[in-house]
N, C-alpha and C positions, 0 to 999 in steps of 0.2 A: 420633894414635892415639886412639883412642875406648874408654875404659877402661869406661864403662858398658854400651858393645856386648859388648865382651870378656869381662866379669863374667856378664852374662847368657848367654852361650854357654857360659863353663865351667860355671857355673850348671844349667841346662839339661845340660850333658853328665852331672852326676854326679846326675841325677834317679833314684831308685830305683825297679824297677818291680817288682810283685808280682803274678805269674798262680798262678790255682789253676785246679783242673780242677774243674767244676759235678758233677761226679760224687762227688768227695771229703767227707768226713765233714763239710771246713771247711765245705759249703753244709746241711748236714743243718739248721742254725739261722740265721734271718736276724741274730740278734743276733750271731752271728761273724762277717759281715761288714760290721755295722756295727760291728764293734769293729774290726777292721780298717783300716777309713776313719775312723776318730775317731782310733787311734792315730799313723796314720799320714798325717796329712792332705794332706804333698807328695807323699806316691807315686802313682803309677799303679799303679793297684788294675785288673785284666784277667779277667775269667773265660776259661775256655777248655772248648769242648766236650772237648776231649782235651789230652792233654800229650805222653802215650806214656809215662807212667810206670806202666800199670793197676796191676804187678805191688804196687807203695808204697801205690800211690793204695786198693787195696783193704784193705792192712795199717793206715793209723794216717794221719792228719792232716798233710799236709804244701801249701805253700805253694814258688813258684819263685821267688825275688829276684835281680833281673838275670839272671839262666839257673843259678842256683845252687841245688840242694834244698834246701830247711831244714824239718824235721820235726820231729815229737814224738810219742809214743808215747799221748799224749791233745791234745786241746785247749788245757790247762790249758801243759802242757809247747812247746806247737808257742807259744803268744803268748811264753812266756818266753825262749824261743831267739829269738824273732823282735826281743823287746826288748833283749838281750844286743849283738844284730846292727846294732837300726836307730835303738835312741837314742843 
């Protein structure tokens, strides 16, 4: 058995992936998504022309993690649930 094959396949399976939609407040600033990418340097970081969230995506900041919403009510709040979440 090849336990370094192994490792990097589970590895690989629990990669975190983060889409947001280029329409949402997160793109309003480029420094939110290089905070994004600083904080998070394993993820896959995704833009997305759409999500099919408009109805959120027009209220307040929110980001998808592995197919999951995670939001905040500002900027400030959406990084702090995100950090709750992914360190």
């Amino acid at each position: 058995m090849d336990h370094g094959r192994l490792l990097q396949e589970v590895s690989s399976m629990a990669k975190v992936k983060i889409q947001f939609c280029v329409n949402n407040e997160i793109c309003d600033e480029v420094s939110n998504l290089d905070r994004l990418k600083e904080r998070y340097p394993d993820a896959d970081i995704e833009p997305a022309e759409c999500l099919n969230y408009c109805a959120s995506c027009e209220k307040h900041p929110y980001v998808l993690v592995n197919g999951e919403m995670v939001s905040g009510r500002n900027i400030k709040k959406l990084f702090q649930y995100l950090d709750k979440r992914l360190r």
